[in-house]
N, C-alpha and C positions, 0 to 999 in steps of 0.2 A: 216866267214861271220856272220853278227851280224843279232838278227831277222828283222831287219826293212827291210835288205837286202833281207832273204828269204823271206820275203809277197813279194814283190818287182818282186821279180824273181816266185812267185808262181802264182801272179797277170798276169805276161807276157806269164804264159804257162799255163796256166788253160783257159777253156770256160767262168769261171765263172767272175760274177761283183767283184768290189771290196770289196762292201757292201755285199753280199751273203758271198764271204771268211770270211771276219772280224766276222761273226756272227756265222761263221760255226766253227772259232778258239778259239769267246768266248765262244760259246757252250762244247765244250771242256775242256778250263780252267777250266770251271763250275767243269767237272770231273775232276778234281786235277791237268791237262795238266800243265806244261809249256808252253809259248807262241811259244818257239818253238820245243815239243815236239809237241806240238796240228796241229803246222805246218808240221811238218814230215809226220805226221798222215795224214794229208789232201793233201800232195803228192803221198806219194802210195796209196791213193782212188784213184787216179786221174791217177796212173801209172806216174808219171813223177821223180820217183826215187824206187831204189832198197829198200825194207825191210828193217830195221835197229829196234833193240831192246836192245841198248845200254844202253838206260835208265829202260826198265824193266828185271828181274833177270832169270836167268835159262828155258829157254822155255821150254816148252817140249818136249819129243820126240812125233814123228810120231804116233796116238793115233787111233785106232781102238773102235768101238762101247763097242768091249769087254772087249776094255785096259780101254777104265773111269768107266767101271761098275766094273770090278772085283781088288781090289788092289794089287799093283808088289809086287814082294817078296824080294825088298828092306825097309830097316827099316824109317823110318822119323825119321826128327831129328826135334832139337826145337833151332836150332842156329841162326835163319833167324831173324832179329828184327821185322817182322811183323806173328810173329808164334802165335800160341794160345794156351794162359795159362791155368790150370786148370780151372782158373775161367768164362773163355769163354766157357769151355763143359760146364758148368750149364746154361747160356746164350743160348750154343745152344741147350738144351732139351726144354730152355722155348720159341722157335722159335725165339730167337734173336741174332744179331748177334756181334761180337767185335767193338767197336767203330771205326775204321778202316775201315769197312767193305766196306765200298761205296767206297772209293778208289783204296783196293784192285782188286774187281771184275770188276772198269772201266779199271784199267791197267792190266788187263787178259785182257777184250775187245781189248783195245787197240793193245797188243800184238797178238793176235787172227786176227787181221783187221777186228773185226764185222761180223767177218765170225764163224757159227757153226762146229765145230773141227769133226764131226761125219759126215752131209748131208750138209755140205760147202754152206746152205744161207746165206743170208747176212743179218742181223738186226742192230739194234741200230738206231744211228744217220742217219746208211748207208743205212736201208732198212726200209721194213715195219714188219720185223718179230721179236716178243717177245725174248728177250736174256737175259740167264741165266748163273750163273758160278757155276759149278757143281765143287765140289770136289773130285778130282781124288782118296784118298783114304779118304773114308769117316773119320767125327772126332770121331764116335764112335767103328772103330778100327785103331784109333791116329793115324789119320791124323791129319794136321796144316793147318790154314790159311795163307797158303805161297802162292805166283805167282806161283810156281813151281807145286804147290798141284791144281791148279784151270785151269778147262779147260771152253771155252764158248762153250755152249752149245743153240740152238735152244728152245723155249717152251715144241715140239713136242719131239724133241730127248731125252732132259731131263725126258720126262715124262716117256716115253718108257724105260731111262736107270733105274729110281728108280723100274717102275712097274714088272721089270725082275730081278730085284737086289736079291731077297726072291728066286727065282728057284731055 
C-alpha cells in the first residue's frame, strides 16, 4: 500500500478531519518522520493498527524505575552508526548534545508512543506532559547515544531518576 493509500484509509477510520491528519503527519515529518512512518505513528494513537517499530532499532526491554537509573551489567558497544564518539562526551560535559541529537530522542518518542516508560503518561505531540529521553546507561559510564540506550521518560520521572541516581 503506497502512503497516499494509507491517509486514505487512515482518513476513513479515524474521527479526525482531513486537515487535522495532514498537520498532525507534518508535524511529525518536522521530527525526521517519514510520511509514512508519521502515519503509522498516528494509527496506533488512534488504536487502528498493532505497534510496529520496523523502522526504529532495538527496543528495549521491559524497564522498571530502577532498570533506567542504574546501568545493566552488559557492556555497550559503539557499532551502532548513531553511537557517540569521544568527541561527543566533551559535548556532553558542556550540556550539548551530538548533532543528531533531535532525531535520535524523537525516534525513542516515537518508539515509546509518547508514552513515559516508568508512570506510562502520555506527552509530546499526544499529551500535555514535558517528554524527555533519558539515557539508560549514562555517557559518563559509556553509554552511547543509541535508540537502544534511550528511554522516554516524563519531566517528573526523569527528575526523580537523576535525583536518586547519587544514593
Amino acid at each position: 500500500m503506497d502512503t497516499n493509500e494509507d491517509l486514505q484509509s487512515l482518513i476513513h477510520n479515524s474521527n479526525k478531519s482531513k486537515e487535522e491528519l495532514i498537520i498532525e503527519i507534518e508535524k511529525l515529518t518536522e521530527f525526521g518522520l517519514t510520511k509514512k512512518e508519521a502515519i503509522e505513528s498516528i494509527e496506533r494513537k488512534y488504536g487502528l493498527t498493532e505497534a510496529s517499530t520496523e523502522y526504529v532499532e532495538d527496543p528495549p526491554p521491559e524497564n522498571s524505575l530502577h532498570d533506567l537509573k542504574t546501568p545493566p551489567d552488559t557492556e555497550t558497544t559503539s557499532s551502532d552508526e548513531d553511537t557517540t564518539h569521544l568527541s561527543d562526551f566533551q559535548l556532553q560535559i558542556n550540556n550539548e548534545y551530538p548533532e543528531n541529537w533531535d532525531k535520535l530522542r524523537r525516534q525513542a518518542y516515537v518508539r515509546d508512543n509518547y508514552e513515559c516508560k516508568n508512570c506510562g503518561v502520555t506527552g509530546g505531540i499526544k499529551g500535555d506532559v514535558e517528554l524527555h529521553a533519558h539515557h539508560i546507561v549514562p555517557l559518563s559510564s559509556n553509554g552511547n547515544n543509541t535508540i537502544s540506550n534511550l528511554a522516554t521518560l516524563c519531566r517528573t520521572c526523569h527528575s526523580l531518576i537523576h535525583d536518586h541516581m547519587d544514593e
